[in-house]
Backbone as ProteinMPNN parsed JSONL, in Angstrom:
{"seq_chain_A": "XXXXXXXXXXXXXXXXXXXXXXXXXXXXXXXXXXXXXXXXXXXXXXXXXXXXXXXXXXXXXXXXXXXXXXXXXXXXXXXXXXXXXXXXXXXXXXXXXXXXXXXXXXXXXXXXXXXXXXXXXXXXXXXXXXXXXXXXXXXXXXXXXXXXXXXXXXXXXXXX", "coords_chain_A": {"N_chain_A": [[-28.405, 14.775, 5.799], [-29.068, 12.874, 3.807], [-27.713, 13.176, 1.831], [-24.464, 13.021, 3.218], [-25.581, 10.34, 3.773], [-25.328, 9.419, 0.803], [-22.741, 9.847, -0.222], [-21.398, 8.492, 0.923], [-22.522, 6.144, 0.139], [-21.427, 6.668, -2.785], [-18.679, 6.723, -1.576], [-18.103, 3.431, -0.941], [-18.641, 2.299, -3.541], [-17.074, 3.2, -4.791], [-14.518, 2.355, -4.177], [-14.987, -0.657, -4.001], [-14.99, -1.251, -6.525], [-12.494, -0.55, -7.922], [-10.803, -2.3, -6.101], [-9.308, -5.129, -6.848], [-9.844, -8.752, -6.357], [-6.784, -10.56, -5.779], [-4.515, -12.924, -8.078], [-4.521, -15.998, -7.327], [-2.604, -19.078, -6.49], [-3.688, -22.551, -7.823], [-3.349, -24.303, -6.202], [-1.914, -24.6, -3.038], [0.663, -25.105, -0.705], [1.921, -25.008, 3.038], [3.854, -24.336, 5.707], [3.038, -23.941, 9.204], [2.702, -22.287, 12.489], [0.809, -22.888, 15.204], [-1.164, -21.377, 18.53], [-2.997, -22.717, 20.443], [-5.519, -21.757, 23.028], [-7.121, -22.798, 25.559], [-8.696, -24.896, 27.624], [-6.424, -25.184, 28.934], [-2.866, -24.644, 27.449], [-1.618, -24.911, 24.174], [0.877, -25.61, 22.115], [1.432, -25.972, 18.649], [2.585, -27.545, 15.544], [2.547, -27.391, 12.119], [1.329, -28.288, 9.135], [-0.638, -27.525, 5.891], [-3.157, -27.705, 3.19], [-3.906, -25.54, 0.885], [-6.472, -25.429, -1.726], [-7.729, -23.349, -4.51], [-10.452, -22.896, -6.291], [-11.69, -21.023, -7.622], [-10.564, -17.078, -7.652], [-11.652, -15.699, -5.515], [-11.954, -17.78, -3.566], [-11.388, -20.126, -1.135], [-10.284, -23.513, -0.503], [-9.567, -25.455, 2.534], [-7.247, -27.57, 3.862], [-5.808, -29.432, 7.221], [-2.575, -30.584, 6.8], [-0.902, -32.318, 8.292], [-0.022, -32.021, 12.129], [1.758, -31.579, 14.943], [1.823, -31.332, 18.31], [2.571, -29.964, 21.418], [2.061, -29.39, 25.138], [0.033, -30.414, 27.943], [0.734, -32.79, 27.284], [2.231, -34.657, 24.325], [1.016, -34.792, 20.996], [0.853, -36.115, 17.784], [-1.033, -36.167, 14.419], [-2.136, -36.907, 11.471], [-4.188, -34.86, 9.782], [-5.891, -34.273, 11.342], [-9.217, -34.573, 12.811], [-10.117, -34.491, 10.679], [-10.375, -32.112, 9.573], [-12.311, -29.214, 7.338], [-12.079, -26.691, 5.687], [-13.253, -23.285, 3.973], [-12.331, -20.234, 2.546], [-13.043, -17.162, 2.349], [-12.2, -14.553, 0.536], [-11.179, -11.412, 0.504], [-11.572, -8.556, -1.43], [-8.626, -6.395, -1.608], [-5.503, -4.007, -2.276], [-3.24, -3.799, -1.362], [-2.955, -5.789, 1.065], [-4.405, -9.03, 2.151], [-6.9, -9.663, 3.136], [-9.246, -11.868, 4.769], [-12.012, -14.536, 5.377], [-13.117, -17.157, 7.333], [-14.359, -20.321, 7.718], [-15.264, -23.408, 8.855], [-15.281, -27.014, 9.615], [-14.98, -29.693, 11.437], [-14.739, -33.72, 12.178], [-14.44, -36.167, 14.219], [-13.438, -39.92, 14.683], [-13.856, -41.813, 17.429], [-13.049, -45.04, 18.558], [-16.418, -45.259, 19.63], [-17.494, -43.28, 19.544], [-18.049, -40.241, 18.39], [-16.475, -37.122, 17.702], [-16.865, -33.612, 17.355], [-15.978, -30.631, 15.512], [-16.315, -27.268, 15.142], [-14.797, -24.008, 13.453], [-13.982, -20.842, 13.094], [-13.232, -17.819, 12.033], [-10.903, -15.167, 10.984], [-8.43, -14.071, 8.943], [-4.974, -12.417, 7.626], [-3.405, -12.603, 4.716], [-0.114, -11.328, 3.152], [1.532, -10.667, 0.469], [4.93, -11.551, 0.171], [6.644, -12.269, -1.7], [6.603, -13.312, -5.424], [4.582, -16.16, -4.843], [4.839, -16.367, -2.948], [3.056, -16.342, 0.062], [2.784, -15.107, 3.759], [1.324, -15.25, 6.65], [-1.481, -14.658, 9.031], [-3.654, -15.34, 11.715], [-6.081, -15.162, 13.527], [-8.739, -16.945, 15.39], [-11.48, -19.12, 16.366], [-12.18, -21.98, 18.12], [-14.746, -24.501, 18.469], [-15.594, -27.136, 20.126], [-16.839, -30.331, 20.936], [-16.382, -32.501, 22.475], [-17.437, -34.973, 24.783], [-17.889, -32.684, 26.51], [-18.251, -29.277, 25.916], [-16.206, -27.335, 24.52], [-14.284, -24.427, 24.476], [-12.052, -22.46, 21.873], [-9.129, -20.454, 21.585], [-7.41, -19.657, 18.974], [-4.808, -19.138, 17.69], [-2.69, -18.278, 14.687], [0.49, -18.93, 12.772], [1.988, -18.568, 9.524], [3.391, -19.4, 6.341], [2.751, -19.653, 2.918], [3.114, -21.603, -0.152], [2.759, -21.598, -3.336], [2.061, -23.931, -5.635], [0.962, -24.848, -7.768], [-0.431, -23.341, -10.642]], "CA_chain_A": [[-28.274, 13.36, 6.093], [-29.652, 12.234, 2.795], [-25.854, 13.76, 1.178], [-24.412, 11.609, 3.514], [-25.612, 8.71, 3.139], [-25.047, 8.91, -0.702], [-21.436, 10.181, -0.478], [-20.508, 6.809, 1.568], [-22.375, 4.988, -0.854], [-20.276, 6.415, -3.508], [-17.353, 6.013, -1.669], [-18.105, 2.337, -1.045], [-18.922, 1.607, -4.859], [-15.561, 3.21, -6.205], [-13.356, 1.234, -3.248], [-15.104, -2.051, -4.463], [-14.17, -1.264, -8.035], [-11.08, -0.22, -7.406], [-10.445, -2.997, -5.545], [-9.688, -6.402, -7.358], [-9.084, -10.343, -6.236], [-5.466, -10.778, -6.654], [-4.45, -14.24, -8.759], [-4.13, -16.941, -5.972], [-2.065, -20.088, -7.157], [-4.597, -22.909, -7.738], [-2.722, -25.033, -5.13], [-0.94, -23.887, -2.009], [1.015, -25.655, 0.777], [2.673, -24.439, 3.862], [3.859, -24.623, 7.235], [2.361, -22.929, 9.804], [2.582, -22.607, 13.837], [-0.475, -22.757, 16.3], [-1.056, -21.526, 19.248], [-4.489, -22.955, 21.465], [-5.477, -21.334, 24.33], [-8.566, -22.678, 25.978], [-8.605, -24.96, 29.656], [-4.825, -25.525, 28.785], [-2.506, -23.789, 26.657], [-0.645, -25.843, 23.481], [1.601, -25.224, 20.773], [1.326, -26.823, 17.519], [3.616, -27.042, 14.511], [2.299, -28.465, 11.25], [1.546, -28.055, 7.704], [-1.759, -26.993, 5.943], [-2.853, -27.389, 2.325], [-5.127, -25.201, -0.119], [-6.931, -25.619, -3.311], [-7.796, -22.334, -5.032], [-10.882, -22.942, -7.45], [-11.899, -19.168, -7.642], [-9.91, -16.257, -7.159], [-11.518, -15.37, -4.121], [-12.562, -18.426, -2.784], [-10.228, -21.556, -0.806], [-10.863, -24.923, 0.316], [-8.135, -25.731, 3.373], [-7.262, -28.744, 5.0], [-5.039, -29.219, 7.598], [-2.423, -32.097, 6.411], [-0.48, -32.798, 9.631], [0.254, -31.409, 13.163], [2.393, -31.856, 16.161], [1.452, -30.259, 19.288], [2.973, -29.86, 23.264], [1.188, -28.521, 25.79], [0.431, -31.362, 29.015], [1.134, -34.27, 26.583], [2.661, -34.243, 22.995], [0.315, -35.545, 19.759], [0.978, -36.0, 16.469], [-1.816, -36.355, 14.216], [-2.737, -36.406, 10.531], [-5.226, -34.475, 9.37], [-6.549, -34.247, 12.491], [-10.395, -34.34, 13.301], [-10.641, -34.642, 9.133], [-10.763, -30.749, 8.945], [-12.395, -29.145, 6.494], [-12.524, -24.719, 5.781], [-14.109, -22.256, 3.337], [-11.876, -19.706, 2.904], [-13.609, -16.425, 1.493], [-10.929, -13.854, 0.474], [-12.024, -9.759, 0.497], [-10.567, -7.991, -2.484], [-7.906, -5.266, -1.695], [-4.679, -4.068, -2.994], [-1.824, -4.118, -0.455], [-3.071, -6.718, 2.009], [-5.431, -9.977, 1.669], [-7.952, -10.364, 4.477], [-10.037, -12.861, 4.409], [-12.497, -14.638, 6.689], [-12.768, -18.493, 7.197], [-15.147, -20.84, 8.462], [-15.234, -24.701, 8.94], [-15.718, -28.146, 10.966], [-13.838, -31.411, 11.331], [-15.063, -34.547, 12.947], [-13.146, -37.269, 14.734], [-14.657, -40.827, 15.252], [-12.987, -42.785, 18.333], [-13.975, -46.273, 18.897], [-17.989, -45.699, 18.786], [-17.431, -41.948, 19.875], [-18.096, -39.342, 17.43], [-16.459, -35.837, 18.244], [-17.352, -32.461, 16.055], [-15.546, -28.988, 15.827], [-16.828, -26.038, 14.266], [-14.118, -23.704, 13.527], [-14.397, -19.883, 12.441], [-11.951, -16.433, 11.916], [-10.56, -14.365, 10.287], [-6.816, -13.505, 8.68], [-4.352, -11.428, 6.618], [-2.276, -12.61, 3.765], [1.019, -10.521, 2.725], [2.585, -11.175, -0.695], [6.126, -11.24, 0.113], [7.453, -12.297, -3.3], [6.165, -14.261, -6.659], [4.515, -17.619, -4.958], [4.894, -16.688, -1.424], [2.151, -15.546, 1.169], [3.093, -14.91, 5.051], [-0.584, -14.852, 7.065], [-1.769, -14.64, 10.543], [-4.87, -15.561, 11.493], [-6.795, -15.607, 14.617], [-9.936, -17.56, 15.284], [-12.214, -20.103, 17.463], [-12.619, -23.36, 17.97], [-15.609, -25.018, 19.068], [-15.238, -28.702, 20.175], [-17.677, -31.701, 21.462], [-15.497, -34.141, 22.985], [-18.139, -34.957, 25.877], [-17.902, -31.48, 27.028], [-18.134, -28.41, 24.527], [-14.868, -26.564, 24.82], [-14.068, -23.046, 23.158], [-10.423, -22.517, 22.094], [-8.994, -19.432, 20.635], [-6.114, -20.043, 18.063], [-3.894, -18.038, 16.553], [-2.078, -19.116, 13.537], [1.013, -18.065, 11.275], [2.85, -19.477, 8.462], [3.629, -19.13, 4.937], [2.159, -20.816, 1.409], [3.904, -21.563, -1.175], [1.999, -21.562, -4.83], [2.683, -24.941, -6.309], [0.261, -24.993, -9.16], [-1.22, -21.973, -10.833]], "C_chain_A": [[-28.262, 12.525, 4.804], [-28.525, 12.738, 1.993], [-24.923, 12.887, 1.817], [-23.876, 10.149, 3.235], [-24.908, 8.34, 1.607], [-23.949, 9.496, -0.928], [-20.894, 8.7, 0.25], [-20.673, 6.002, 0.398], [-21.475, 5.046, -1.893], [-18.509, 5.919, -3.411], [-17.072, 4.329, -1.432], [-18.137, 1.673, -2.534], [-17.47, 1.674, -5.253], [-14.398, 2.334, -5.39], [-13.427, -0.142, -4.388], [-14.822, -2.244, -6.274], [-12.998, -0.919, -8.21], [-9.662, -1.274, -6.757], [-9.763, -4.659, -6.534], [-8.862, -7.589, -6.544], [-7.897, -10.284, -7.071], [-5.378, -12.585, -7.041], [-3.831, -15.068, -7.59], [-3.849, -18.388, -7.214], [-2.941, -21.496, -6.882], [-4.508, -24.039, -6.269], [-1.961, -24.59, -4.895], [-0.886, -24.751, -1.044], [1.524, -24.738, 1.367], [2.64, -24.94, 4.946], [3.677, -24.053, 7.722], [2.425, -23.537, 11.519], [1.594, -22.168, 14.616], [-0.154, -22.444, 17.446], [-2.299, -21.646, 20.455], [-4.355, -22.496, 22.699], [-6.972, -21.54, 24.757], [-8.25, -23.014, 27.643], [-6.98, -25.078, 29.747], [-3.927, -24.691, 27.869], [-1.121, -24.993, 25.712], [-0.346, -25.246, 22.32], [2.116, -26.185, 20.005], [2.304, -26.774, 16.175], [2.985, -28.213, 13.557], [2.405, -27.884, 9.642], [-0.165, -27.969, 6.934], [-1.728, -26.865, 4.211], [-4.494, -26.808, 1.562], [-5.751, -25.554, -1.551], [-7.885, -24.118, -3.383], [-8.738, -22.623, -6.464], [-11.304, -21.559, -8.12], [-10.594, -18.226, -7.084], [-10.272, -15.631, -5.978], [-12.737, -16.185, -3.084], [-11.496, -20.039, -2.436], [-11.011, -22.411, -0.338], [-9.381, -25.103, 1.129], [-9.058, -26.874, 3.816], [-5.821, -28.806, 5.483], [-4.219, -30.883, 7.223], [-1.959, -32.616, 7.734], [0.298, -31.88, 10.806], [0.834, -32.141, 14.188], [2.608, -30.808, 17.485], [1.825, -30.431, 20.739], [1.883, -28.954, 23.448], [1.56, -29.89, 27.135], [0.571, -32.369, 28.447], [1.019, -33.793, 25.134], [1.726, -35.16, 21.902], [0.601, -34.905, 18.835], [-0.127, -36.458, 15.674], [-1.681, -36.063, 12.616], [-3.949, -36.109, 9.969], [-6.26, -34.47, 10.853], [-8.154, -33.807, 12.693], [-10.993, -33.891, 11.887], [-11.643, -33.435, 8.739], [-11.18, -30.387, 7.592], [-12.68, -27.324, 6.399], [-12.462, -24.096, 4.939], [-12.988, -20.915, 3.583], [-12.538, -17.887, 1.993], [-12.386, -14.907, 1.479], [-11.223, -12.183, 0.085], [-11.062, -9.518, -0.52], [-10.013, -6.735, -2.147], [-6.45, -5.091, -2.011], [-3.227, -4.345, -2.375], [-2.036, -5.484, 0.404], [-4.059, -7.562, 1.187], [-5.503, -10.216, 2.463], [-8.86, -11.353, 3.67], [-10.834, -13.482, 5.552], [-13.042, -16.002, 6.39], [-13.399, -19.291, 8.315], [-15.29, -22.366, 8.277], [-15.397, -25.733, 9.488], [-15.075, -29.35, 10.417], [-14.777, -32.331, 12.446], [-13.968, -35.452, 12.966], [-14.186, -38.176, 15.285], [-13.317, -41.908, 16.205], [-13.289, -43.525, 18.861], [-15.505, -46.029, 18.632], [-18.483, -44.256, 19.05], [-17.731, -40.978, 18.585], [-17.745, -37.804, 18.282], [-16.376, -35.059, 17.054], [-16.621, -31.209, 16.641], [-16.003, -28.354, 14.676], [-15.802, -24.975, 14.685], [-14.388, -22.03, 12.854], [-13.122, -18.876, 12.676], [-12.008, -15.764, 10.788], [-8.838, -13.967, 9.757], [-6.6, -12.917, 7.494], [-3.379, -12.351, 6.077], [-1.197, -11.721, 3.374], [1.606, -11.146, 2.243], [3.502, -10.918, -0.855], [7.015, -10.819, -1.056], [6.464, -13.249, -4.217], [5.633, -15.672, -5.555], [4.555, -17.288, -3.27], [4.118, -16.036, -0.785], [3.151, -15.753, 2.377], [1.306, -14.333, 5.272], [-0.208, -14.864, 8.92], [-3.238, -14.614, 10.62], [-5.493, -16.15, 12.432], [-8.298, -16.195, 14.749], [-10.395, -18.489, 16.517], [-12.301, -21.289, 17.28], [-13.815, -24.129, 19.04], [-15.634, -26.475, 18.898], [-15.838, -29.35, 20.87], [-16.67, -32.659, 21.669], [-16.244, -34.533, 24.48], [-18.444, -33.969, 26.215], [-17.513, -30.21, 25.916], [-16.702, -27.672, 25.382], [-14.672, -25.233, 23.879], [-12.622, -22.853, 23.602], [-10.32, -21.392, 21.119], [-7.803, -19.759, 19.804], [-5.566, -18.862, 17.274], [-3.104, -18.484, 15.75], [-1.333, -18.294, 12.56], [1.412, -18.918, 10.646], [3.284, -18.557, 7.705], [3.128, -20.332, 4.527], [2.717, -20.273, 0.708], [3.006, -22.333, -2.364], [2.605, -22.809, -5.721], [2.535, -25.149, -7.457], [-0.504, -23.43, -9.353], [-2.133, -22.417, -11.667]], "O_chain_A": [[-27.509, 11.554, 4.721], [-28.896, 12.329, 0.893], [-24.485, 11.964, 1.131], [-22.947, 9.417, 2.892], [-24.214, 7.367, 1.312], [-23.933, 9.866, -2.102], [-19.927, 8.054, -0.152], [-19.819, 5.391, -0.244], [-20.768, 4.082, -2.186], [-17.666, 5.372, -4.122], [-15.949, 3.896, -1.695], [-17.661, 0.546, -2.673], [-16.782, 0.802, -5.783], [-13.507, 1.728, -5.984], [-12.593, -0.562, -5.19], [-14.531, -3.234, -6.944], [-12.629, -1.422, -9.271], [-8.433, -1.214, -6.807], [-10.87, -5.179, -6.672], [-7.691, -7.525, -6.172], [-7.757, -10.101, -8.28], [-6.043, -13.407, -6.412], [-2.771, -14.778, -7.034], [-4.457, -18.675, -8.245], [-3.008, -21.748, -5.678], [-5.437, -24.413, -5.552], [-1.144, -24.094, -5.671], [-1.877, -25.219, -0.483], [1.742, -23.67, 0.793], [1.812, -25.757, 5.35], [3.954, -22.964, 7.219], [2.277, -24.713, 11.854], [1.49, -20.946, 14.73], [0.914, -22.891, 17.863], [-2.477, -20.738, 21.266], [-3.376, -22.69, 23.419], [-7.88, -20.763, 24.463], [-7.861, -22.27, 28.544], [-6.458, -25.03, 30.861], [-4.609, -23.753, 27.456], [-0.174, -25.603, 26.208], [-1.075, -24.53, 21.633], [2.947, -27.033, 20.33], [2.743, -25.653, 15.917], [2.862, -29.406, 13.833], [3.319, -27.235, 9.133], [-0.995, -28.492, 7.677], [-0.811, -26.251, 3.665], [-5.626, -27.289, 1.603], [-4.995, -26.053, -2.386], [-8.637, -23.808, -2.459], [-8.185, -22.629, -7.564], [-11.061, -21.328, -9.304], [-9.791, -18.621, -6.238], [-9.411, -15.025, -5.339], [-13.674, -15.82, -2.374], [-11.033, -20.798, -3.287], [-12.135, -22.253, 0.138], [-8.292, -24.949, 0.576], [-10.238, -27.159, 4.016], [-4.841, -28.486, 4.809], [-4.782, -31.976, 7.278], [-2.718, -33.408, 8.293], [1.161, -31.079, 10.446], [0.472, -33.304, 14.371], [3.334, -29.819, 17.582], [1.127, -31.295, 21.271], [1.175, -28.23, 22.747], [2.687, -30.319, 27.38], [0.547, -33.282, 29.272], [0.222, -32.97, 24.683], [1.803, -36.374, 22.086], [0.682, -33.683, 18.712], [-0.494, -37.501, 16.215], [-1.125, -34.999, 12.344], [-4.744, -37.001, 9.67], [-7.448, -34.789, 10.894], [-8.336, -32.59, 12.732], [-11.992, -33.181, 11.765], [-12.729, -33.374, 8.164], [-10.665, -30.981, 6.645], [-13.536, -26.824, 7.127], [-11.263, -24.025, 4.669], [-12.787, -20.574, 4.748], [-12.197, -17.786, 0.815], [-11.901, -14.441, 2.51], [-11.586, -12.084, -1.087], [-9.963, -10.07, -0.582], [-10.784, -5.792, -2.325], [-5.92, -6.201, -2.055], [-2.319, -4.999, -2.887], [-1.1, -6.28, 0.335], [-4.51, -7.264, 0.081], [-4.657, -10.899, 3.04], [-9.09, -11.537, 2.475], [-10.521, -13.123, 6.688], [-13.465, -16.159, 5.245], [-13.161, -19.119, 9.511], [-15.513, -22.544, 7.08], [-16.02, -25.348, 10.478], [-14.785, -29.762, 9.294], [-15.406, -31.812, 13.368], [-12.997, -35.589, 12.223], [-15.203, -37.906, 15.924], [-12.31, -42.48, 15.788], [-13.924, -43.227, 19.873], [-15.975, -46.474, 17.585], [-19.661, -43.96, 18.849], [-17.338, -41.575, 17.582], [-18.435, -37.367, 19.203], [-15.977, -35.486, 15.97], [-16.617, -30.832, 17.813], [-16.066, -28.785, 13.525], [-15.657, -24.773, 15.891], [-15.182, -22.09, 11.915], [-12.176, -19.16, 13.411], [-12.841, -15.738, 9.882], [-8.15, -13.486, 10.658], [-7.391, -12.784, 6.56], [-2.562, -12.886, 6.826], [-1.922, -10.764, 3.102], [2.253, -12.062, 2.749], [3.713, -10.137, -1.783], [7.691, -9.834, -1.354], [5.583, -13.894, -3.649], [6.609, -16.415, -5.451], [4.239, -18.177, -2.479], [4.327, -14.832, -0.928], [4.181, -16.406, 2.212], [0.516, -13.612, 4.663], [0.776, -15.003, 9.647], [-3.963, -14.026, 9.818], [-5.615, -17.375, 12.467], [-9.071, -15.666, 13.95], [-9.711, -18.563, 17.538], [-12.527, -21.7, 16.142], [-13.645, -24.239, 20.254], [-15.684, -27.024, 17.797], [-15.446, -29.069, 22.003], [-16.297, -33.521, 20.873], [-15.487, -34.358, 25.436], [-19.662, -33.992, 26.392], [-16.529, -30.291, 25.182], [-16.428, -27.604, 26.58], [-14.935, -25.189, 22.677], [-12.064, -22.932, 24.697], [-11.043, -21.24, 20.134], [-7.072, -20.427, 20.534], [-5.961, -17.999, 16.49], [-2.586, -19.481, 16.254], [-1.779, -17.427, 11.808], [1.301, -20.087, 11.015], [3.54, -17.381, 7.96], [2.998, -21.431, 5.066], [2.969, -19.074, 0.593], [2.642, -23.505, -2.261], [3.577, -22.613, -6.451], [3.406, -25.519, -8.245], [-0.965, -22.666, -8.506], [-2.997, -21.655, -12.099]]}, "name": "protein", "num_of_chains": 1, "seq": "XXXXXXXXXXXXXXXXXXXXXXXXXXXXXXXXXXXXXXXXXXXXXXXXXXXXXXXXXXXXXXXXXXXXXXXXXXXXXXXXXXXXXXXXXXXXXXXXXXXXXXXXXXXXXXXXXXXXXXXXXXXXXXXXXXXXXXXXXXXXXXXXXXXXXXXXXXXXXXXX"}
């Protein structure tokens, strides 16, 4: 047992050295399509931008969205998102796992989401990701609501 254990650990040490944070461009936009599925089901189309102060750490915000479902909204920045993006180091793919909350104040209302997941990056070419990236949404609008989202795009590396 005690062989083991200390053959994982080695193989966990030499992965994580082995492994390294690839160079993320310090600023990234993109467009990206949603799709919510909680008491209703809506599909979103917007745009989404990063800042990259670490190599394996993001700040996202979403800039603007437009969404059908039983009535169409357009929104910027909607519910003045804000998400943590922590980025795992490996060599073909870039997972990552991503956690956050937005508030929205309407007339004397205050509503709160707490947002969480997980997704994969794939570095097509020089400057370009393609992701996917499923996750939750937890939302106070009088009534707590849980929404699952799924989310793709592409980012494009503006600043390095």
């Amino acid at each position: 047992m005690k062989k083991t254990v200390i053959i994982i650990a080695l193989f966990c040490i030499v992965t994580a050295v082995q492994a390294r944070a690839a160079k993320r461009p310090l600023v990234e936009i993109g467009p990206k399509a949603n799709l919510y599925i909680g008491d209703d089901v809506r599909v979103g189309f917007g745009a989404e931008a990063l800042v990259s102060p670490m190599s394996a750490f993001s700040v996202r915000t979403e800039v603007t969205e437009l969404s059908f479902g039983d009535y169409t909204v357009f929104s910027l920045n909607f519910g003045s998102s804000l998400d943590a993006l922590i980025h795992i180091p490996m060599r073909s793919m870039a997972p990552y796992v991503h956690a956050g909350m937005g508030f929205q104040i309407i007339d004397d209302y205050t509503a709160l989401s707490i947002r969480a997941g997980m997704g994969l990056n794939y570095n097509l070419k020089r400057g370009l990701d393609v992701f996917v990236e499923p996750g939750l949404i937890i939302q106070d609008y009088g009534e707590t609501d849980v929404i699952f989202r799924l989310s793709f795009g592409g980012r494009f590396g503006i600043l390095k």
